[in-house]
N, C-alpha and C positions, 0 to 999 in steps of 0.2 A: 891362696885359694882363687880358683879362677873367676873373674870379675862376674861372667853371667850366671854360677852357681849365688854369689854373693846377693846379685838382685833379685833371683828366683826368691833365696831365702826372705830378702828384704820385706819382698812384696805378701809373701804367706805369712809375715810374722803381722805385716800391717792389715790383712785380711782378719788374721785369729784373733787381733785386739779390737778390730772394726766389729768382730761380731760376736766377743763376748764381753763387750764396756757399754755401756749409754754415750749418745750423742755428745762432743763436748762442749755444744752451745748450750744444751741440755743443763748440762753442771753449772757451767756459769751463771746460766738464769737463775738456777738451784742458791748459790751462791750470792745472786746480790739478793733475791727475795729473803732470806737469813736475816740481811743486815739491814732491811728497808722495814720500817715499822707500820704493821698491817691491824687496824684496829677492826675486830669482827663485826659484822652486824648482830645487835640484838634486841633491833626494832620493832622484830614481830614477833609473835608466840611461833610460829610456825620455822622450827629450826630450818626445815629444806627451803623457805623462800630464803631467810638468813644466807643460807649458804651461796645461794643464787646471786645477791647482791654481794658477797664476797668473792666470788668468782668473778663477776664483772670487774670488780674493783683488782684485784688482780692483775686482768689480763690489759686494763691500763698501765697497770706499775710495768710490766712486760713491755708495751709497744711505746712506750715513753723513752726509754731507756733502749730498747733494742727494734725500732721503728722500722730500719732497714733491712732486718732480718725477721720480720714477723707479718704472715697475713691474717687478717679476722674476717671469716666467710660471713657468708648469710646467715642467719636463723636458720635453727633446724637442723644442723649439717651435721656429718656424724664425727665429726672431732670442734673442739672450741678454739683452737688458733691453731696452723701451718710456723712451723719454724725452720729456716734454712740453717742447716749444718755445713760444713766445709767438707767434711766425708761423706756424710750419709745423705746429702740435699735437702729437700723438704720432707719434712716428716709432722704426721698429727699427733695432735698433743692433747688431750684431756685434762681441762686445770675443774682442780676438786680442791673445797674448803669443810672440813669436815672433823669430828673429835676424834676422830681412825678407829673408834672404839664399836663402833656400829657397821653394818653389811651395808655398803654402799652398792648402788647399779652402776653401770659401768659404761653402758650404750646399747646402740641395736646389734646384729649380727653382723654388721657391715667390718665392726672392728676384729671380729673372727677372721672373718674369709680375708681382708686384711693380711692380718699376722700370719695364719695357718698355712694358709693356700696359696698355689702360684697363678691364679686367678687375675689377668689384669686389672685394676681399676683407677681410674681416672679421677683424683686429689679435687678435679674442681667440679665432678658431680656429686649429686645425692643419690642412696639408695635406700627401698625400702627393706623392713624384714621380709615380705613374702619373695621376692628374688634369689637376696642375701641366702633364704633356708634352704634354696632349691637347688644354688651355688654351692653350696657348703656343702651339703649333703653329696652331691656329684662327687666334690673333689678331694672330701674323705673315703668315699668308697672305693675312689681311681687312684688313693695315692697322691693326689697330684699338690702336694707339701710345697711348703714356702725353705727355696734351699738357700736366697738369699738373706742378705740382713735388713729384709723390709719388714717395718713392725708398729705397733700404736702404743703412743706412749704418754702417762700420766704424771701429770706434777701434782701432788698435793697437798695443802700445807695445815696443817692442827689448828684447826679455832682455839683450843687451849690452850693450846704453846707457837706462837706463829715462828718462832725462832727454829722449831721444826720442819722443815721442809722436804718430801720424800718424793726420787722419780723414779719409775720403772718402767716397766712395759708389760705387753698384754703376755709377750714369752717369757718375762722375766718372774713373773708372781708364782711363788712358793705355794700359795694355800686361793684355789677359788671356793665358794660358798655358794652350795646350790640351791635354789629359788625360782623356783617351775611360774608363777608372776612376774618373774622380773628375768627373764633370758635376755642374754645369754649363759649368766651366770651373774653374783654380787662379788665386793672383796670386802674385807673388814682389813685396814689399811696398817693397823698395830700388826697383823700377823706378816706382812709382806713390804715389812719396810727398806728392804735389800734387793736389788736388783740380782736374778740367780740365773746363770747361763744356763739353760737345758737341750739338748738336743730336740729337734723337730717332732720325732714320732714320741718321746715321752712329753712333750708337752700337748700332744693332740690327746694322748691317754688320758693324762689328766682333765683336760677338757671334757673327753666322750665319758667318761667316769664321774665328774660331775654332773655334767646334765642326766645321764640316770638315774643317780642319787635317789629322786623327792621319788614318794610313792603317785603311784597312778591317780589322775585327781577325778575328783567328780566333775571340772567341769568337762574332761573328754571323754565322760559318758554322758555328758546334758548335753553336748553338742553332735556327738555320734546318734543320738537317739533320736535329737529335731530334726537330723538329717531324714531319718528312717521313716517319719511322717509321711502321709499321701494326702492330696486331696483338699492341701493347705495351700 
């Protein structure tokens, strides 16, 4: 066979595994957090602050261990560490400590326009949701889809069982859960323990499909109506 069909081949075969696998620094993290022993917090009544100081604690065992391949932003920012891959480069990573049995929130819309769209965005800024909706909205009506393998991706690991450890990504999730208070959407992390290749426009389906979902709420008749107000 001729040498340049060979590397044509070579190169398409390593593009279709690049963009239907997880990162493989990803796995490996995956892999020592399994066998690194993570006792949960259960100092407060308040499961979600719980979870918070197991996330923190986490993302120590993470940069301890893989220091030179990991950044931790500011507060606030829309993923919780940056992890460098050998294929994919940096990529954000959402680390969740949780019983997977409950609809967790998952972030602002920034992690959308992210995954979905071919929308630039710049790893060391922040953004808010009123941009993010405005972004989004453009670049679902235009089409303008994410053709690469750029994506946001979650580690996280069972307060019940920390021996469990599950990563995915925002294109990878089987099942969202829609939650008109908490947009973009939620996941309940037992249904979507498997990372699942799907093509672009069926994942945006499922997306726009979800957020329809919840019925019309009363508060966007409280707030359409103080609009309508004179004289205030």
């Amino acid at each position: 066979m001729d040498n340049a069909v060979i590397k044509i081949q070579s190169v398409f075969r390593g593009y279709l595994y690049r963009k239907t696998h997880l990162p493989i620094t990803l796995r490996i993290i995956k892999q020592h957090l399994k066998t690194t022993f993570i006792k949960c917090s259960k100092q407060l009544k308040d499961g979600r602050l719980n979870s918070c100081i197991d996330e923190e604690f986490i993302i120590q065992l993470i940069t301890q261990k893989f220091n030179n391949r990991v950044i931790v932003p500011e507060k606030r920012k829309w993923y919780d560490i940056l992890i460098r891959d050998f294929n994919f480069g940096w990529i954000p990573v959402n680390i969740k400590s949780t019983t997977t049995k409950t609809s967790d929130n998952v972030g602002n819309l920034a992690i959308c326009v992210y995954s979905y769209t071919s929308y630039k965005m710049n790893l060391d800024k922040s953004y808010n949701n009123g941009l993010m909706s405005r972004v989004l909205i453009d670049c679902l009506l235009n089409k303008k889809y994410n053709r690469s393998n750029r994506d946001y991706y979650f580690l996280v690991v069972n307060k019940d069982d920390t021996t469990e450890v599950i990563i995915n990504s925002c294109r990878g999730l089987s099942k969202l859960t829609p939650n008109i208070n908490n947009l973009p959407f939620q996941v309940k992390w037992c249904q979507n323990k498997k990372f699942r290749y799907f093509k672009i426009e069926k994942v945006i389906c499922k997306f726009i499909r979800c957020v329809k979902t919840p019925k019309h709420s009363w508060k966007e008749d409280f707030l359409a109506n103080i609009r309508c107000l004179k004289g205030h």
